[in-house]
TORPA-4810 file (N, C-alpha, C, O; in nm, 3 decimals):
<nodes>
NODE_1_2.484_-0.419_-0.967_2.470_-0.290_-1.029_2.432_-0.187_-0.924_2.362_-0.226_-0.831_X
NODE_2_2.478_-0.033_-0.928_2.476_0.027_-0.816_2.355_0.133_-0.853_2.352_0.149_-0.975_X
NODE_3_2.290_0.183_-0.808_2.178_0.243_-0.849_2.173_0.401_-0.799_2.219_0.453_-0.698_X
NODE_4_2.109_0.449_-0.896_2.111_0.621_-0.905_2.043_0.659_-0.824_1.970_0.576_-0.770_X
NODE_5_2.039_0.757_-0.793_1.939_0.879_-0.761_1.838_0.855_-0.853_1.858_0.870_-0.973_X
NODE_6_1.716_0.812_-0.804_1.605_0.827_-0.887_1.556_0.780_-0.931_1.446_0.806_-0.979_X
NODE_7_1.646_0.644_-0.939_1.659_0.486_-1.051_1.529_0.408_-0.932_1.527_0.400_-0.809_X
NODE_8_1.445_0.367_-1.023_1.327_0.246_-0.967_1.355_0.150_-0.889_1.336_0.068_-0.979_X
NODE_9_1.386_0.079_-0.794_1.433_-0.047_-0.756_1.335_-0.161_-0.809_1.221_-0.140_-0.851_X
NODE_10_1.391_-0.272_-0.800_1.325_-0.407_-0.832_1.269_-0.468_-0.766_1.313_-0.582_-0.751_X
NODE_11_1.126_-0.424_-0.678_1.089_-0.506_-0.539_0.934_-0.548_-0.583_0.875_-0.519_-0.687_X
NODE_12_0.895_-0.612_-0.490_0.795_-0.670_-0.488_0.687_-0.640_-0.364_0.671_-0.697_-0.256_X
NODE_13_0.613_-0.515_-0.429_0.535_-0.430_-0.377_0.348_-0.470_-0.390_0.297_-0.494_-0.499_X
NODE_14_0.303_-0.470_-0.316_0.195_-0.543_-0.323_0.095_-0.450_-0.181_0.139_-0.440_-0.066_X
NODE_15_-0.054_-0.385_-0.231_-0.102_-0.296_-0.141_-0.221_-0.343_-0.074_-0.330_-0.314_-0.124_X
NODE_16_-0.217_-0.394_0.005_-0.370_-0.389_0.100_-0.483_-0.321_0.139_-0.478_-0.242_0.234_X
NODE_17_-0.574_-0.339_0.084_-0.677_-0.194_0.061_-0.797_-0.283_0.157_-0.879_-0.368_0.121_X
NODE_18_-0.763_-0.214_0.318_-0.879_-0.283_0.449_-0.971_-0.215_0.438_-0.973_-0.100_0.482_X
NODE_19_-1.091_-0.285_0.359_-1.230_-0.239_0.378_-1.265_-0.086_0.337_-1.313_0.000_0.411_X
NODE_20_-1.233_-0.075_0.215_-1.230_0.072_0.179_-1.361_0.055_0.159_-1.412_-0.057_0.162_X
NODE_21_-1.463_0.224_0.125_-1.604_0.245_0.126_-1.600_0.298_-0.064_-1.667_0.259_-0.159_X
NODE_22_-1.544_0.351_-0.059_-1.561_0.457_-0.190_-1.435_0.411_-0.318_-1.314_0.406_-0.341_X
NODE_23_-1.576_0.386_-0.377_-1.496_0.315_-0.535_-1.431_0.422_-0.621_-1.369_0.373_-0.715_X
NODE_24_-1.427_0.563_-0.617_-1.364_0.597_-0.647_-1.185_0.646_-0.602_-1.088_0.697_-0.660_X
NODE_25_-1.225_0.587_-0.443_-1.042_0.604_-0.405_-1.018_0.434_-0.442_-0.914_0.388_-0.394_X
NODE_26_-1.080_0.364_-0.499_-1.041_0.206_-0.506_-0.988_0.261_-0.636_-0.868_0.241_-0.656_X
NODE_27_-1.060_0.329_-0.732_-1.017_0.323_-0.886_-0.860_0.406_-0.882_-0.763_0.370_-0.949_X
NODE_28_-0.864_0.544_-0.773_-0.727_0.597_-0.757_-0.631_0.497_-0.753_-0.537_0.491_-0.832_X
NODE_29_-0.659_0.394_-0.638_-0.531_0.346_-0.630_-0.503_0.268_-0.726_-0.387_0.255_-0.767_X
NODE_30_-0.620_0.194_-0.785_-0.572_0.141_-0.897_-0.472_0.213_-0.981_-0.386_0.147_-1.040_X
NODE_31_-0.474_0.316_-0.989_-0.440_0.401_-1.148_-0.282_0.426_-1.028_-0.175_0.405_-1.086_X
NODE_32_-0.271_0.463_-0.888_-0.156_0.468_-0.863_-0.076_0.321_-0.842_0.046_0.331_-0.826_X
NODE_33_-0.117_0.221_-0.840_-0.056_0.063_-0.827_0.006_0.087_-0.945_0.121_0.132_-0.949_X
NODE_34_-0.063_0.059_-1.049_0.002_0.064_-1.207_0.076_0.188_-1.206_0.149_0.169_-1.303_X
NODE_35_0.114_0.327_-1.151_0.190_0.419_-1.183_0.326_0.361_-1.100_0.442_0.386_-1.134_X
NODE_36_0.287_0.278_-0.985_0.459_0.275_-0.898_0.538_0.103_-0.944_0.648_0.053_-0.921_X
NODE_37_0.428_0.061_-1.008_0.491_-0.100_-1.076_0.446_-0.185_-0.922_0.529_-0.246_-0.855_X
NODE_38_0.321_-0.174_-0.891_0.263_-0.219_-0.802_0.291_-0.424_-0.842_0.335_-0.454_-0.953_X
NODE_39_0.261_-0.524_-0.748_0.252_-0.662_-0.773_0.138_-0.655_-0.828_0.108_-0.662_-0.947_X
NODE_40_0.052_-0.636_-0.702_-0.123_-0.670_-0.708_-0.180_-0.536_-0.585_-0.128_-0.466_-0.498_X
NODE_41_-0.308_-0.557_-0.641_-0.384_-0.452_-0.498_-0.454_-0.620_-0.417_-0.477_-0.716_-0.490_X
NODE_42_-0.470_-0.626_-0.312_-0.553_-0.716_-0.171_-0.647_-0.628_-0.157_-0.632_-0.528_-0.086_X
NODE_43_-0.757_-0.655_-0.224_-0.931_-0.605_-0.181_-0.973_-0.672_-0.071_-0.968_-0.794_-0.076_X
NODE_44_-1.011_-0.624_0.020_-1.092_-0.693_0.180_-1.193_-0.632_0.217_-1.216_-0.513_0.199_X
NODE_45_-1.275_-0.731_0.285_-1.413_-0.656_0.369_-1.513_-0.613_0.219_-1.551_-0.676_0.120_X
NODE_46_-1.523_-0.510_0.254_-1.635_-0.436_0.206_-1.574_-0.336_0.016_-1.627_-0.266_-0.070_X
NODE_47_-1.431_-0.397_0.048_-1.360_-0.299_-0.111_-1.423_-0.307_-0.209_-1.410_-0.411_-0.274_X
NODE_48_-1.503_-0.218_-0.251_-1.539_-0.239_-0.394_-1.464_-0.271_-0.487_-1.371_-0.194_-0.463_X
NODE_49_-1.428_-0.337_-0.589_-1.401_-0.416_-0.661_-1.443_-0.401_-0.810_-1.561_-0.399_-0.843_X
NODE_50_-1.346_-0.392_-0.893_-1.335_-0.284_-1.065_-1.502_-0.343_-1.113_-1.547_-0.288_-1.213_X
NODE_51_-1.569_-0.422_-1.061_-1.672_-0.457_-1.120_-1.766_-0.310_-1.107_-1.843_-0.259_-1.188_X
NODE_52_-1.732_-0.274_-0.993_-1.814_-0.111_-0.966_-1.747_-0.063_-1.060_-1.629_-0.082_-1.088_X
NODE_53_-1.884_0.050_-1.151_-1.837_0.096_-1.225_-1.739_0.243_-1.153_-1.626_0.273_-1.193_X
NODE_54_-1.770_0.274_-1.109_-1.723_0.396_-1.068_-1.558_0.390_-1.041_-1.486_0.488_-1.020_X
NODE_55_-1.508_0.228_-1.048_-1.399_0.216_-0.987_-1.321_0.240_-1.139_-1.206_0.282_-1.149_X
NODE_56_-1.398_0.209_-1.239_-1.349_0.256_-1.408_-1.291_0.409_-1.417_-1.180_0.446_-1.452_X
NODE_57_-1.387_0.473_-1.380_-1.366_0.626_-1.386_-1.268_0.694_-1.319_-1.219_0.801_-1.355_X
NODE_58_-1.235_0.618_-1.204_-1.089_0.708_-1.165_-0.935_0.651_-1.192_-0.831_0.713_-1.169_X
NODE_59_-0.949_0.509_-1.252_-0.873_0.416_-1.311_-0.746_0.471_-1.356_-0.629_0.487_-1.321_X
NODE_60_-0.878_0.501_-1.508_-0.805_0.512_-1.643_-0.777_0.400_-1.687_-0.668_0.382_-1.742_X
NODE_61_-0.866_0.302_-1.673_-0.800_0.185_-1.729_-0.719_0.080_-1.669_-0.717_-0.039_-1.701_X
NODE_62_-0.642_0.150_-1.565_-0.582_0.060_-1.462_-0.612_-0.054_-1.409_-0.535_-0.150_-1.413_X
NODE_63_-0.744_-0.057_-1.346_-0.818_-0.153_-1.325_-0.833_-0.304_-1.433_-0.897_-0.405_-1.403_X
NODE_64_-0.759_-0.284_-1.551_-0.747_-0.373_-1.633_-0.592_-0.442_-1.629_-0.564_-0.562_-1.633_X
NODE_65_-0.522_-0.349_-1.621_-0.366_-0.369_-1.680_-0.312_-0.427_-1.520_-0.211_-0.497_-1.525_X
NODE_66_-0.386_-0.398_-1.342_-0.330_-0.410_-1.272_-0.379_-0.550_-1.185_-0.501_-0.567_-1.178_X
NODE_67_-0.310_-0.629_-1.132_-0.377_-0.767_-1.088_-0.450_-0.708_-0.945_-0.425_-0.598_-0.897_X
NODE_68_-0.532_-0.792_-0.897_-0.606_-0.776_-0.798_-0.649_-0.926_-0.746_-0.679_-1.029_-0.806_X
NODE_69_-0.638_-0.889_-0.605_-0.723_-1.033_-0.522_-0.791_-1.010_-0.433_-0.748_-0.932_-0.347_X
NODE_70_-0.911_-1.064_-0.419_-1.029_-1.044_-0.302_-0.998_-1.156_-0.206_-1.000_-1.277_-0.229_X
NODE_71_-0.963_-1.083_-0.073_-0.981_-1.200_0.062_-1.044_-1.131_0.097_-1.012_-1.014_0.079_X
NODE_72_-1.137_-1.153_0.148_-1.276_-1.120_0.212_-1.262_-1.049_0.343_-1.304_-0.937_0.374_X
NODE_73_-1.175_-1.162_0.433_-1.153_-1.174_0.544_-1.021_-1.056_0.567_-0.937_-1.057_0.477_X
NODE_74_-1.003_-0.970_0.664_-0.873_-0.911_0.693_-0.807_-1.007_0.727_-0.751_-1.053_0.627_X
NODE_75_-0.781_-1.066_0.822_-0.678_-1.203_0.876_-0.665_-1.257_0.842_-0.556_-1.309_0.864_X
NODE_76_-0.744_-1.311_0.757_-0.662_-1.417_0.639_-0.572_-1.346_0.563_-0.453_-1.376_0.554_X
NODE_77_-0.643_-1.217_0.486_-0.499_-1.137_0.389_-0.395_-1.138_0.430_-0.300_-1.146_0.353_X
NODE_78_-0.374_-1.127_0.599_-0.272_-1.045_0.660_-0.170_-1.181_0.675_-0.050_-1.177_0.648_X
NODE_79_-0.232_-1.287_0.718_-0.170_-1.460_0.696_-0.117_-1.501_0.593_0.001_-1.538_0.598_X
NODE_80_-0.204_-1.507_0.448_-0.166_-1.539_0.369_-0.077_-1.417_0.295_-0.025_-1.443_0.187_X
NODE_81_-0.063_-1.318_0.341_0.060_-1.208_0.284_0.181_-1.258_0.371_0.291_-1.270_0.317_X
NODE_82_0.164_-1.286_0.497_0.310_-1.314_0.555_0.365_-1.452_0.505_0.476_-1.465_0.454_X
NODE_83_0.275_-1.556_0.523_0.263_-1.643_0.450_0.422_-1.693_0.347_0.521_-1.765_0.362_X
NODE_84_0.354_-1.587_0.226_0.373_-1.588_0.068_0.531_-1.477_0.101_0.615_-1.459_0.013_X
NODE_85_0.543_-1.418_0.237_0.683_-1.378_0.247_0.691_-1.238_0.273_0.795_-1.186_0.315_X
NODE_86_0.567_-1.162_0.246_0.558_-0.967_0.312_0.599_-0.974_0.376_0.612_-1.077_0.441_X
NODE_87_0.661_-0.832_0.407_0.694_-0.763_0.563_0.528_-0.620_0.499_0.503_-0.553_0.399_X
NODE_88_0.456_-0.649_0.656_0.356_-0.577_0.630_0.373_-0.468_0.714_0.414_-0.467_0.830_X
NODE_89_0.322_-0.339_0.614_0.362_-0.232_0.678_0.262_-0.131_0.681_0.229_-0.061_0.585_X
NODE_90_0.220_-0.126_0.785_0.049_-0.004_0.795_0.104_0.136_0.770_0.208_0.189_0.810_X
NODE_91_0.030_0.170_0.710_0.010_0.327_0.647_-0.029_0.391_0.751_-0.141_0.424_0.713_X
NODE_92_-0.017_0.437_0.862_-0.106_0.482_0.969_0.007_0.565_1.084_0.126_0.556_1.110_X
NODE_93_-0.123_0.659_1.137_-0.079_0.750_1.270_-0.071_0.636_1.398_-0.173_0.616_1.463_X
NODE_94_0.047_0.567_1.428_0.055_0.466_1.543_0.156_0.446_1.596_0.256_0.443_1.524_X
NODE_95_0.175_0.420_1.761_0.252_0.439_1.867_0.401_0.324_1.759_0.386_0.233_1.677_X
NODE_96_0.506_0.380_1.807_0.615_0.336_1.754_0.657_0.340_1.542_0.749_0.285_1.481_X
NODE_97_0.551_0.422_1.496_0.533_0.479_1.393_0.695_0.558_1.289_0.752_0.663_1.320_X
NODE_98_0.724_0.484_1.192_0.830_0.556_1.158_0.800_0.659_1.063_0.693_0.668_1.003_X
NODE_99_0.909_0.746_1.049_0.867_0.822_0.948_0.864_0.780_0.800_0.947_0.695_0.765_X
NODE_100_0.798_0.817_0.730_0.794_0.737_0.581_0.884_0.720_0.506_0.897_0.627_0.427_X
NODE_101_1.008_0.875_0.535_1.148_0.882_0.421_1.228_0.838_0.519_1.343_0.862_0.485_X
NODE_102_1.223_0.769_0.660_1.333_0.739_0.731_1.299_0.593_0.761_1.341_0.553_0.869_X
NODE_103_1.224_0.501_0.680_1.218_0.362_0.719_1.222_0.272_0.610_1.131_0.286_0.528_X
NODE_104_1.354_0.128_0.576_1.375_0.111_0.525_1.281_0.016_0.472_1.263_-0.074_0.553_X
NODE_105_1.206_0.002_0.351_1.099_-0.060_0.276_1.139_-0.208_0.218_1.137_-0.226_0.097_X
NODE_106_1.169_-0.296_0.292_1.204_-0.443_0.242_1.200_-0.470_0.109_1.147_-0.373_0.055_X
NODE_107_1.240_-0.585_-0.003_1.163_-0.584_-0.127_1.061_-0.676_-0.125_1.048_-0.726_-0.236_X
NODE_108_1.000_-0.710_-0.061_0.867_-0.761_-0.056_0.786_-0.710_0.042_0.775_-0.762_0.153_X
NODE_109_0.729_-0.616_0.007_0.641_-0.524_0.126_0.508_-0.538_0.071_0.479_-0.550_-0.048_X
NODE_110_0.415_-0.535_0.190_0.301_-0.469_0.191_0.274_-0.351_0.229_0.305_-0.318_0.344_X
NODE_111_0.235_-0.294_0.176_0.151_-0.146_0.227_0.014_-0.188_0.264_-0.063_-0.241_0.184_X
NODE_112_-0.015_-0.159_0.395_-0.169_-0.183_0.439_-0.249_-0.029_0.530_-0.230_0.041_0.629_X
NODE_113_-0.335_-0.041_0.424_-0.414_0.115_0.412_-0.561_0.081_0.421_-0.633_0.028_0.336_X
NODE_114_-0.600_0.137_0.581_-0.718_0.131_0.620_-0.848_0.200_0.538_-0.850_0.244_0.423_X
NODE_115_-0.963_0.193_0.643_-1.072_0.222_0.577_-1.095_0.391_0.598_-1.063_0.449_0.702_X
NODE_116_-1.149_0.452_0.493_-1.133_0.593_0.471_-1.119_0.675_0.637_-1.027_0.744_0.681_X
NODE_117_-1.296_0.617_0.725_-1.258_0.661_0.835_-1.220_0.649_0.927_-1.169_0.744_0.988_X
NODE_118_-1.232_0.486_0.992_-1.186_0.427_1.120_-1.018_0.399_1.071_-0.957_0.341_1.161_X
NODE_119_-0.940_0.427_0.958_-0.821_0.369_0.965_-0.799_0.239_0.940_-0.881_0.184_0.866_X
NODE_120_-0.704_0.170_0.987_-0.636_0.038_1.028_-0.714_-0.019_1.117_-0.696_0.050_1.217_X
NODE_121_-0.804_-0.119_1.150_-0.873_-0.177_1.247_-0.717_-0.229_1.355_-0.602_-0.250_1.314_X
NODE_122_-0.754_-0.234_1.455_-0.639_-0.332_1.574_-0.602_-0.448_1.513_-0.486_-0.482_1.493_X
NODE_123_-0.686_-0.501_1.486_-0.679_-0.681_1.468_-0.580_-0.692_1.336_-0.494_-0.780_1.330_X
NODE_124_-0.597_-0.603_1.242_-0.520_-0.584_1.111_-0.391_-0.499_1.152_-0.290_-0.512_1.083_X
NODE_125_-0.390_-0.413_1.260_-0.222_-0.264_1.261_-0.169_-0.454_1.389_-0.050_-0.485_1.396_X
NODE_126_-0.226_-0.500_1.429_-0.125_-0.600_1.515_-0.045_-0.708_1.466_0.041_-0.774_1.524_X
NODE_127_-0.117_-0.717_1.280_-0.097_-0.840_1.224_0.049_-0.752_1.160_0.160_-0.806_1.156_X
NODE_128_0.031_-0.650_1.126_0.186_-0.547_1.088_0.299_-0.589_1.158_0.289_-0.643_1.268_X
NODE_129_0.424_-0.564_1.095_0.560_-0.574_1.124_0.614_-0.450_1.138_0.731_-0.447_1.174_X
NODE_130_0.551_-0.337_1.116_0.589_-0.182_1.137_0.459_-0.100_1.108_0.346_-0.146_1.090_X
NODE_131_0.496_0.022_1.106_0.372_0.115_1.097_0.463_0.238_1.058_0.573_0.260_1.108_X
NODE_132_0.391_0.324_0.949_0.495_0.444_0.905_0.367_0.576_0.886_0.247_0.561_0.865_X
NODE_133_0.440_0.695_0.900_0.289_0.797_0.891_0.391_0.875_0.759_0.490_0.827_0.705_X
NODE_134_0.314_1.027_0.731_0.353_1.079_0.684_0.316_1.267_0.746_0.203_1.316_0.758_X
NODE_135_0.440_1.332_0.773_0.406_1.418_0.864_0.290_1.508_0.829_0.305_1.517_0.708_X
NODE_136_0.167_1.592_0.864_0.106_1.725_0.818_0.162_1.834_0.878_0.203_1.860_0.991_X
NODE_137_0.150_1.910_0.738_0.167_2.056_0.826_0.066_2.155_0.827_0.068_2.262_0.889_X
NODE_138_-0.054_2.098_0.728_-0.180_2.165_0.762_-0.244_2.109_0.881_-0.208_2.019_0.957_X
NODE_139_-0.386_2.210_0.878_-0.434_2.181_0.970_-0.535_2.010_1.005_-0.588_1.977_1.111_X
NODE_140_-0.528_1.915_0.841_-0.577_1.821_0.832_-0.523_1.705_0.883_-0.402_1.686_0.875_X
NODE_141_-0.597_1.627_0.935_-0.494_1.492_1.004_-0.419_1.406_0.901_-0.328_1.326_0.920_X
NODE_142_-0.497_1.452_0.759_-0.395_1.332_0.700_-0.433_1.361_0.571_-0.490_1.465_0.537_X
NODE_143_-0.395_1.247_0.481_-0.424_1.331_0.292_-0.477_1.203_0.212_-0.412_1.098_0.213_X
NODE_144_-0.603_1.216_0.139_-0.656_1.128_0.114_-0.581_0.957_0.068_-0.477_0.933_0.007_X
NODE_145_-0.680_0.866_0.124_-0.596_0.736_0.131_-0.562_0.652_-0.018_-0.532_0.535_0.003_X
NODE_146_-0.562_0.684_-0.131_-0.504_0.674_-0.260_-0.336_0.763_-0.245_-0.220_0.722_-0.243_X
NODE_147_-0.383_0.868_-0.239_-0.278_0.983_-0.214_-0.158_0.975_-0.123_-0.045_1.014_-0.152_X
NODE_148_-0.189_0.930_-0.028_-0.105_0.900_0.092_-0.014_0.760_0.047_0.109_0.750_0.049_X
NODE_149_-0.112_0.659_0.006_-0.049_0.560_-0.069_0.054_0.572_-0.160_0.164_0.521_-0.140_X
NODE_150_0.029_0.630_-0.249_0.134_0.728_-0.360_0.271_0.780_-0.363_0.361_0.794_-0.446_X
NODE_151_0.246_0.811_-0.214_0.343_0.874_-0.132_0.415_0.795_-0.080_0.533_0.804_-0.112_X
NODE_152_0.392_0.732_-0.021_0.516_0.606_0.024_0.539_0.494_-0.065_0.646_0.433_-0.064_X
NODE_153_0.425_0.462_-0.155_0.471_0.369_-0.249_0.592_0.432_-0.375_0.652_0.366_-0.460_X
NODE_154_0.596_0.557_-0.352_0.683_0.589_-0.447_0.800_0.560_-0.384_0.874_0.469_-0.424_X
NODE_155_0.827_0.636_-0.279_0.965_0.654_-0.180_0.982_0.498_-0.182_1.094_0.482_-0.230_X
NODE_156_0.917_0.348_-0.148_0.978_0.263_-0.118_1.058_0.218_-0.214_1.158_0.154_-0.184_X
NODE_157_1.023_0.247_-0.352_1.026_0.182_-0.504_1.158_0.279_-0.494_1.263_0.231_-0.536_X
NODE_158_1.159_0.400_-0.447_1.330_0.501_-0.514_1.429_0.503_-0.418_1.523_0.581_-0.400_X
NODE_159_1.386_0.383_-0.348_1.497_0.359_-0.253_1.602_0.219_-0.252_1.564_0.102_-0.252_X
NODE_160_1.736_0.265_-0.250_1.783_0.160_-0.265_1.724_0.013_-0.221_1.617_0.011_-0.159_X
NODE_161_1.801_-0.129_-0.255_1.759_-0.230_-0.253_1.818_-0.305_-0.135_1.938_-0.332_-0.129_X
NODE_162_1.725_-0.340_-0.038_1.727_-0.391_0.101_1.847_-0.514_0.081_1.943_-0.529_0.156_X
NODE_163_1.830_-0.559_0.015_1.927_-0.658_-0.080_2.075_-0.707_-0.032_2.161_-0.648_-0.097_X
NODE_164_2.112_-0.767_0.032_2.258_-0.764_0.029_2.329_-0.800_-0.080_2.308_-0.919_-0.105_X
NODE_165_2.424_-0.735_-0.178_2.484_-0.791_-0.287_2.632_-0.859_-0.206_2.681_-0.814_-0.103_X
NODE_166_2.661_-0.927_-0.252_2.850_-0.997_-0.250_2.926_-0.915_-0.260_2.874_-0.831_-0.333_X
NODE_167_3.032_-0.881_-0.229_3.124_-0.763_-0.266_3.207_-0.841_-0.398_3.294_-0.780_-0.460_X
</nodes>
């Protein structure tokens, strides 16, 4: 089947959330996982986790309807995501960096989205198979990390399917 302008693709999208601080960008992304037909969110390190309440309040509920898994460890997530078959792909400002609407999104991707301020740790942007930014044209380096997520998790989902069909 050949797909529209606009039409959802069928992939298997799954987001890595490295050591986030603030349960209320944990509850955002929740509420954006469930808006793009997310797999699961990967809680690590220090992620607060829907048990915080606060992670309820920016939800909407999400936090119920969307799966979630705690690896503790970054390197293990990043193992057991390649593992299970990801192509992992850091959200981040980094040397050989594609642009977000010019890089093609596999159907089994990870999105891996650092901690609010240090970013992507090394040990986690090395365990990546690419790295994609998203340009500013203000004067801010970048747009909050739920938000930014949003942003490429949409584009990967409205983009055709990496897929080879048979002719």
């Amino acid at each position: 089947m050949k797909e529209s302008a606009g039409t959802r693709r069928e992939m298997s999208l799954v987001i890595l959330l490295q050591d986030w601080e603030d349960a209320y960008n944990v509850g955002g992304m929740f509420r954006v996982g469930d808006a793009c037909g997310a797999k699961e969110l990967i809680l690590t390190g220090r992620t607060p986790t829907p048990e915080n309440p606060m992670v309820g309040v920016t939800s909407m509920g999400a936090h119920r309807r969307l799966p979630y898994r705690e690896i503790q460890k970054y390197n293990d997530a990043t193992r057991i995501l390649k593992e299970e078959g990801y192509t992992l792909i850091a959200v981040e400002i980094a040397e050989g960096a594609f642009h977000y609407k010019e890089f093609q999104y596999p159907d089994k991707t990870c999105l891996v989205l650092g901690n609010e301020g240090a970013g992507i740790y090394s040990s986690v942007i090395k365990a990546c198979d690419a790295a994609v930014y998203i340009p500013m044209a203000g004067k801010g380096r970048s747009l909050n990390v739920h938000v930014a997520a949003a942003v490429i998790a949409f584009e990967a989902t409205l983009q055709p399917s990496t897929d080879l069909e048979a002719p």
